[in-house]
N, C-alpha and C positions, 0 to 999 in steps of 0.2 A: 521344622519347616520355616522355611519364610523366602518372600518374594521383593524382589525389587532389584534399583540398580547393581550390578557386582560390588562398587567399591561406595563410598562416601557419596552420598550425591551433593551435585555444585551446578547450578543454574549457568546454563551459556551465558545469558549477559552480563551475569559475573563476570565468568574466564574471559569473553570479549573485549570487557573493560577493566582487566586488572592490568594496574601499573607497578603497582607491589606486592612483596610476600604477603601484605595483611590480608588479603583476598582470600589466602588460603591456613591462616593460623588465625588461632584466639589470642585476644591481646593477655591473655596471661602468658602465651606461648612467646609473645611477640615481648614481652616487658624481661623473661626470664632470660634474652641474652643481650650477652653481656658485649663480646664483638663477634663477631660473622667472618666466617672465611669464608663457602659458598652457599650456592645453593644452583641445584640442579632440577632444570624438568626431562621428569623421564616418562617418555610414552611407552603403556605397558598395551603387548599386542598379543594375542593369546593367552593372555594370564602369564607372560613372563614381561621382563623388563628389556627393552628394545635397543638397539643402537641410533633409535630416532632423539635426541637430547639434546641441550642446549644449557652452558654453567653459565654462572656469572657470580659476583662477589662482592655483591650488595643488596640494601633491601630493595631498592629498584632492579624492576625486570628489565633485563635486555631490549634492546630491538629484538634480537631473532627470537629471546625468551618469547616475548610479545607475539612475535609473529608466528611462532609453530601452535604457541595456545588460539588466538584465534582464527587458523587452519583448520583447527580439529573439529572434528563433530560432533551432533547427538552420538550418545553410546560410547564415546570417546573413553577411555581411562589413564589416569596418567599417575604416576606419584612425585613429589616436589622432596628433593631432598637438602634439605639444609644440615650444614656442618656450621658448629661455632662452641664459644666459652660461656660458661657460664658460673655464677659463685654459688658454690655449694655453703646450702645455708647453715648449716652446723657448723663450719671449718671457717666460711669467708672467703676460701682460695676459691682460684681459678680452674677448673676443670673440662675436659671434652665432653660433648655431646651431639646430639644427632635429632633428627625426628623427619620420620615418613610418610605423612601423610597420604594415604591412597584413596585417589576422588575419579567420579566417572561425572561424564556433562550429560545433565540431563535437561529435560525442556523444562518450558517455564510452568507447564501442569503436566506434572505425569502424567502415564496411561494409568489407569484404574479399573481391577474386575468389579462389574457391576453389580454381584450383588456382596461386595464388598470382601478386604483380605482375610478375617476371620473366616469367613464359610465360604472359600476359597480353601482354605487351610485345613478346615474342617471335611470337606468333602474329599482333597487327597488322603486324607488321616483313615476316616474312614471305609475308601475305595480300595483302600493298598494293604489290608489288612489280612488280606488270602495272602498276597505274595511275601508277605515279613514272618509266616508260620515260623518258618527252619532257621529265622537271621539270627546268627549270635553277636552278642552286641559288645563283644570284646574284636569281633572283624569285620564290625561295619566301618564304614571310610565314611569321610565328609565330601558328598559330591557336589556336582553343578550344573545346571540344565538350563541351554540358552532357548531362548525362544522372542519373537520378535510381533511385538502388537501393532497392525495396521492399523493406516489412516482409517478405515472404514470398521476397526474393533473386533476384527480376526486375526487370528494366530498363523503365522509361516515361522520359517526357517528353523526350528525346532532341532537343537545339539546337542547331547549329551558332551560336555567337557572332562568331565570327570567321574569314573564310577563309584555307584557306592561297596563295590565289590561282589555286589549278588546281581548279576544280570536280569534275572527276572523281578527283581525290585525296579533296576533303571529301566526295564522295559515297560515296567505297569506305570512308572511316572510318565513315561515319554506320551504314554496311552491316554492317562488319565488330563495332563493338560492339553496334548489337543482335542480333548474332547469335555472339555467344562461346560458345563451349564450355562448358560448364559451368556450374553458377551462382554467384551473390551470397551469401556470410554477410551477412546484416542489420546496419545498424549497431544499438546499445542503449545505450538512457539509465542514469543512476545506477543505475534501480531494478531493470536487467537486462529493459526491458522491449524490443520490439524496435519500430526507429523506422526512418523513411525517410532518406536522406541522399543530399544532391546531390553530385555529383562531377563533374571535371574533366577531359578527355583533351587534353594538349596535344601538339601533331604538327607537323609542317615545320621551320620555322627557330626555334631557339632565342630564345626572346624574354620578356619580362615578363607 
């Protein structure tokens, strides 16, 4: 189990003010190439990759790069894909590579279950233990389960994305978190104001 944004989380006033790829690579990632041919932002919208995009072919972002990242929202997801060379360190040569980072925008403080993600964790674990009787764990799948914390630290919008192949498993998850114990701390923007924020519950088989 575990909970949180879908992909990498990256603070809006990041993405707001990113002028370059460093925004979104470690400067080891950033030192390891060698030239650049592109690099692409691709907005991912259902858990697939969109025809919402924007290339360019340097470490500075576009105007439109620019302008589609600060477009986007909280809960946004997107992946940045750089194409370039790099010298393979045994050999010296020149070789292709790639790297995809997958990031969502989240607020400047997450949402947070209040009595924290362990027993959080612990209480689904425990509560879904009638429904895992019969689950064989050679055809359990790795699901995904959206669900959306209000300003006010209650739970809406609640989606199953992806099954874990036993319905009555995704059924008792769907049950069990909207009906936790306790409530939601709001997530809040820069200005401390309180915002909504989507989140993630992933459950069954380990998976992407």
């Amino acid at each position: 189990y575990d909970v949180g944004p879908r992909f990498g989380p990256i603070k809006k006033d990041l993405v707001d003010n990113a002028k370059t790829i460093d925004a979104f690579f470690d400067e080891e990632q950033i030192q390891a190439i060698f030239s650049l041919n592109s690099v692409s932002i691709i907005m991912i919208i259902d858990d697939k990759q969109s025809d919402i995009r924007e290339t360019g072919n340097s470490f500075e972002l576009t105007d439109a790069q620019i302008k589609l990242l600060q477009a986007s929202n909280y809960s946004s997801s997107f992946l940045i894909r750089a194409e370039y060379q790099q010298k393979n360190k045994e050999t010296g040569e020149l070789e292709y590579s790639y790297s995809t980072p997958h990031l969502t925008i989240v607020p400047e403080k997450q949402a947070t279950y209040v009595n924290g993600k362990d027993e959080l964790k612990k209480y689904l674990k425990e509560n879904s233990e009638e429904s895992r009787v019969n689950v064989d764990p050679d055809k359990l799948k790795p699901a995904k389960l959206y669900f959306t914390v209000t300003k006010e630290g209650t739970i809406k919008n609640i989606k199953l994305d992806r099954s874990s192949g036993y319905p009555e498993v995704d059924k008792k998850m769907i049950e069990l978190i909207s009906k936790a114990p306790g409530k939601w701390l709001p997530a809040e923007n820069i200005k401390g104001e309180k915002v909504e924020q989507e989140l993630v519950l992933s459950f069954g088989l380990m998976g992407c």
